[in-house]
C-alpha atoms as an extended CHARMM CRD file, in Angstrom:
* protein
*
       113  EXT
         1         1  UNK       CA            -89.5520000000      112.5820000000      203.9920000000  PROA      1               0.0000000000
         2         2  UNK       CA            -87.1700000000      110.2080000000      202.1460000000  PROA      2               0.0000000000
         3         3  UNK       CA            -84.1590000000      111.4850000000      203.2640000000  PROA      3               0.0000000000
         4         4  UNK       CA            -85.5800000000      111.8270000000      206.9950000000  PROA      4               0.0000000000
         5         5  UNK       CA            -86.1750000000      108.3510000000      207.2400000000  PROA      5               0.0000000000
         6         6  UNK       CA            -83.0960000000      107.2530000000      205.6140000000  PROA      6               0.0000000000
         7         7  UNK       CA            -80.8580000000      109.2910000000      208.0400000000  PROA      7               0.0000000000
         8         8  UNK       CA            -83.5460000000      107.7930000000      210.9780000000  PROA      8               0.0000000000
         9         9  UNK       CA            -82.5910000000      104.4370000000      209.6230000000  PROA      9               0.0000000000
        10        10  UNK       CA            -78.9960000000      105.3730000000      209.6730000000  PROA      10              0.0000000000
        11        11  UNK       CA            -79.4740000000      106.8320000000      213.4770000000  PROA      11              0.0000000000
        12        12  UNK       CA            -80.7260000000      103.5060000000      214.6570000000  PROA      12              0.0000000000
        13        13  UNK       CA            -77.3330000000      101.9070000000      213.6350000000  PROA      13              0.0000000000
        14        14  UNK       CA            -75.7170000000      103.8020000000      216.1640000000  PROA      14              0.0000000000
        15        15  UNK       CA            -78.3720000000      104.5080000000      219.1020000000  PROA      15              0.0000000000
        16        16  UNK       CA            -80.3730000000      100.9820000000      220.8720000000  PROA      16              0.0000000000
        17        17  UNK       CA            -82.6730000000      103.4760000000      222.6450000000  PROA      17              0.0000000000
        18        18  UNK       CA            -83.7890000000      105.3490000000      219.1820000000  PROA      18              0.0000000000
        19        19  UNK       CA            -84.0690000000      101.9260000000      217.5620000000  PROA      19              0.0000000000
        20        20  UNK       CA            -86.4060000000      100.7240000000      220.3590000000  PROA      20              0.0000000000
        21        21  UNK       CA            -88.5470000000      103.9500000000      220.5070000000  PROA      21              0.0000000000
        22        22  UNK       CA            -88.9000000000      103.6840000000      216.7110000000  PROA      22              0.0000000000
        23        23  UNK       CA            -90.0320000000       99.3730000000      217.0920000000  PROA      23              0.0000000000
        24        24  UNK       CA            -92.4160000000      100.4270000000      219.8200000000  PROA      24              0.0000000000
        25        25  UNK       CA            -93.9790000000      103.6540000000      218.0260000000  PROA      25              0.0000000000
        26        26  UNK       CA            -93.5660000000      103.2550000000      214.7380000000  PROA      26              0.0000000000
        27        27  UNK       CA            -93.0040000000       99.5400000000      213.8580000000  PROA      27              0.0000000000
        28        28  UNK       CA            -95.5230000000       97.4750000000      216.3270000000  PROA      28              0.0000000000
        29        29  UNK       CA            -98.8200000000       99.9310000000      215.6140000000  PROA      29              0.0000000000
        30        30  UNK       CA            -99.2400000000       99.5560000000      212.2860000000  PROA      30              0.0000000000
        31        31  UNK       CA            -99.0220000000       95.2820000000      212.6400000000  PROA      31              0.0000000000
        32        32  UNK       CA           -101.8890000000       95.7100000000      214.6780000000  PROA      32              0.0000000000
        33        33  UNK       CA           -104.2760000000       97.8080000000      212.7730000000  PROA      33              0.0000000000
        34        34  UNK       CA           -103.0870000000       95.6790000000      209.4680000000  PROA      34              0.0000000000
        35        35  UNK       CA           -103.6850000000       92.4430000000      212.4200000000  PROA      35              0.0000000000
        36        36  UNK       CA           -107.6750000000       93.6890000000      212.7480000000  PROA      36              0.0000000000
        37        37  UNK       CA           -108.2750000000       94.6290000000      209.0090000000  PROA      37              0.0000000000
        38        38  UNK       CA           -107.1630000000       90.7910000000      208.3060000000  PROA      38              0.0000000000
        39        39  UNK       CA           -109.1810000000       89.4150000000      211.2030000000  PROA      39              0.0000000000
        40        40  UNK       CA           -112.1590000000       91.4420000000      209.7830000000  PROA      40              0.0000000000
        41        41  UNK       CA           -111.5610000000       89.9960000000      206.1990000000  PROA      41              0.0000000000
        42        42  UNK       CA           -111.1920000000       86.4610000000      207.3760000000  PROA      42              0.0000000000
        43        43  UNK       CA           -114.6460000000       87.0310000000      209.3290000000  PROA      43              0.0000000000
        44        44  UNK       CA           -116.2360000000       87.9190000000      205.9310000000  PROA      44              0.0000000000
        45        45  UNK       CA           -114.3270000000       85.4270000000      203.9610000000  PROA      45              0.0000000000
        46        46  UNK       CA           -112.2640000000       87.4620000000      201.7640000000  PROA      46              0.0000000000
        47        47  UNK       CA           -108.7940000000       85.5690000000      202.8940000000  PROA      47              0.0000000000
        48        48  UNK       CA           -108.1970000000       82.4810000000      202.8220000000  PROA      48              0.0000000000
        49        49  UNK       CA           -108.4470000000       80.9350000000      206.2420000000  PROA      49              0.0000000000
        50        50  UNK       CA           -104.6000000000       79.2820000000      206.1130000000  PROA      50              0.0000000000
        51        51  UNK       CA           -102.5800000000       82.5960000000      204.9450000000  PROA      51              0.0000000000
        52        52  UNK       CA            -99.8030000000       83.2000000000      206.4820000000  PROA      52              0.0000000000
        53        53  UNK       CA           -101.0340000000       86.4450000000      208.4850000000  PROA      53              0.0000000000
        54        54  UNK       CA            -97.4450000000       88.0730000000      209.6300000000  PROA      54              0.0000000000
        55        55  UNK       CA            -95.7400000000       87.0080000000      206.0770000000  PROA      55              0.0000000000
        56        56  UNK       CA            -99.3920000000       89.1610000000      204.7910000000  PROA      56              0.0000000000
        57        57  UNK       CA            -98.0360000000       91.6030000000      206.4940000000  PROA      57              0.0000000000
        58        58  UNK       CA            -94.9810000000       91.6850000000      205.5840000000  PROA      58              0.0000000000
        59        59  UNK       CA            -96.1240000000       91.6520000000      202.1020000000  PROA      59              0.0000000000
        60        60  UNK       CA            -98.1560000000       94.3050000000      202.2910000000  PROA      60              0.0000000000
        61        61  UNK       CA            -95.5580000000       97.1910000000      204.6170000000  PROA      61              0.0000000000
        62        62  UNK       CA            -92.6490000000       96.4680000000      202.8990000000  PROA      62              0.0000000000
        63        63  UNK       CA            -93.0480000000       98.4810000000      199.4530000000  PROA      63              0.0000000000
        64        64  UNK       CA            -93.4430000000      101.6330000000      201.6990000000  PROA      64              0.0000000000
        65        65  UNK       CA            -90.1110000000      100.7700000000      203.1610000000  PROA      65              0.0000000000
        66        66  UNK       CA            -88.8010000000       99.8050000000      200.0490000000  PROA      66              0.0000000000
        67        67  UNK       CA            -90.0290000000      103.3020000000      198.1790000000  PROA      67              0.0000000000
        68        68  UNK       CA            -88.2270000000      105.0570000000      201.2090000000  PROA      68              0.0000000000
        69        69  UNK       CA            -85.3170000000      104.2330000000      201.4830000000  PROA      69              0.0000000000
        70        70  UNK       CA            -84.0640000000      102.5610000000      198.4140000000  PROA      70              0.0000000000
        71        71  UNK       CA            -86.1270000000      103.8490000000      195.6400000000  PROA      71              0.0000000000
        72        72  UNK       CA            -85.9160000000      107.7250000000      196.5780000000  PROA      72              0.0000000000
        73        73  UNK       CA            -89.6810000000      108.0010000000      195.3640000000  PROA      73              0.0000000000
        74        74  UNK       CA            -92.9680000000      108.0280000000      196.8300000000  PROA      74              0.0000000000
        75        75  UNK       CA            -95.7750000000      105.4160000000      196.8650000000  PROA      75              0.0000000000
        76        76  UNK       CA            -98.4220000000      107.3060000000      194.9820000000  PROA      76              0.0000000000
        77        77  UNK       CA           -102.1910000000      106.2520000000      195.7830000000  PROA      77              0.0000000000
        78        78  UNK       CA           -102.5950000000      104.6280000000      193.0320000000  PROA      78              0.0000000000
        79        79  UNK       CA            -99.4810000000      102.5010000000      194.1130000000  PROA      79              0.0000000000
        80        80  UNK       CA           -101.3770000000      101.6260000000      196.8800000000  PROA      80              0.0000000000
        81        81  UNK       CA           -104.5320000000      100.8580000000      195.8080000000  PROA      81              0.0000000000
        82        82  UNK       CA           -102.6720000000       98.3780000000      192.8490000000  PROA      82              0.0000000000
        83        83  UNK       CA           -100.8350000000       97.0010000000      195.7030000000  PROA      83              0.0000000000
        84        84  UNK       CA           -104.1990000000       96.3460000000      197.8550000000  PROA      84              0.0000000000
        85        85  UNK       CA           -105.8210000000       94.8030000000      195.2330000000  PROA      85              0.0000000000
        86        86  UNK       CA           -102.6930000000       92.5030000000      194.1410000000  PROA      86              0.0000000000
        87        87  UNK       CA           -102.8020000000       91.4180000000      197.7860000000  PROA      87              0.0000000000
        88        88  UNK       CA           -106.0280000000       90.5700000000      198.0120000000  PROA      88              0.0000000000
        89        89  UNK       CA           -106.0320000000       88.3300000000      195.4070000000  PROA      89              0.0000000000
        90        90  UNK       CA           -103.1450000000       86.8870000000      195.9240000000  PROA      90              0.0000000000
        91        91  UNK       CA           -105.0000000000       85.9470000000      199.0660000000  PROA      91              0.0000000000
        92        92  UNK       CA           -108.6940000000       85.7690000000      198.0680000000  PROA      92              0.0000000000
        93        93  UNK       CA           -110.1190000000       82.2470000000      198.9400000000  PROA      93              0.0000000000
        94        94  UNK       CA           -111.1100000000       79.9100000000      195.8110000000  PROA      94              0.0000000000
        95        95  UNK       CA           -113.6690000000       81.8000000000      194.4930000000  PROA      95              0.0000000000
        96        96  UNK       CA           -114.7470000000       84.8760000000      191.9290000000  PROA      96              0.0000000000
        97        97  UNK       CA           -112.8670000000       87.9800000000      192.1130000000  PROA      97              0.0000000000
        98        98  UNK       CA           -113.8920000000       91.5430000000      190.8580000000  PROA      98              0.0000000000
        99        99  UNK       CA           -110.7400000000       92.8040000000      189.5150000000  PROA      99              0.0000000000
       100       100  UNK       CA           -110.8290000000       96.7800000000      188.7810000000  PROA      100             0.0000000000
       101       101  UNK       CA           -108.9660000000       97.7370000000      185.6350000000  PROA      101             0.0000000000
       102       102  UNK       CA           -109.0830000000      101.6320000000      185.6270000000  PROA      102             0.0000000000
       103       103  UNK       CA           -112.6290000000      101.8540000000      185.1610000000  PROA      103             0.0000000000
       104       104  UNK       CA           -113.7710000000       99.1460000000      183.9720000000  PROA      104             0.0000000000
       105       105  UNK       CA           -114.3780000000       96.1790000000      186.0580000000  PROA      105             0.0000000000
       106       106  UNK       CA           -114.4530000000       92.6810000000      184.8150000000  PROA      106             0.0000000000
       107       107  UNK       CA           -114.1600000000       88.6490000000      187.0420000000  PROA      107             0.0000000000
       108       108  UNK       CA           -111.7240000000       86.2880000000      186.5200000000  PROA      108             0.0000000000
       109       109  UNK       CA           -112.3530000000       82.7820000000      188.2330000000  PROA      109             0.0000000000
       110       110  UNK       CA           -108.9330000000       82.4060000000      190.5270000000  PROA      110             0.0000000000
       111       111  UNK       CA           -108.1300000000       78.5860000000      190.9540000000  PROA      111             0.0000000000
       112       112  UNK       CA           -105.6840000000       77.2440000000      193.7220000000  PROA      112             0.0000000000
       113       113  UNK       CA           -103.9660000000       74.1230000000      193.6760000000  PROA      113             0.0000000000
């Protein structure tokens, strides 16, 4: 899979039309179903109301990316789940947050300036 999407990377230097199908396949659907999970969190007020919502996204697609075509190495699940839950903090409103640490789960009070 890494070395796919590097040489599909390297394809889309060279060919507007495979660059565009990729944006419009590939690249705008995942926004949106990252969009809705962030709408849904606001709604329960798990994210701060004033986050930046496409720089969240950013933050949150660009390991993958990353992992695939610079690092040469996958992005385990438990990559992803770390990731999630440094995310979410990083974005939590003022409040409480469960933090998971393996298994054991403990709260640390977050405080924002």
């Amino acid at each position: 899979m890494n070395r796919a999407f590097s040489r599909l990377i390297s394809d889309m230097a060279h060919d507007p039309a495979l660059t565009k199908a990729f944006q419009h396949d590939v690249l705008d659907v995942r926004p949106r179903s990252i969009r809705a999970a962030i709408a849904r969190g606001l709604a329960r007020g798990e994210v701060r109301k004033r986050v930046n919502r496409e720089l969240l996204i950013d933050l949150l697609t660009a390991p993958f990316y990353f992992r695939l075509l610079y690092a040469q190495a996958p992005l385990t699940h438990q990559d992803a789940n770390e990731l999630a839950e440094l995310v979410l903090r990083a974005v939590a409103p003022c409040q409480t947050v469960a933090m998971s640490v393996g298994k054991r789960r403990r709260k640390k009070v977050m405080r924002r300036d």
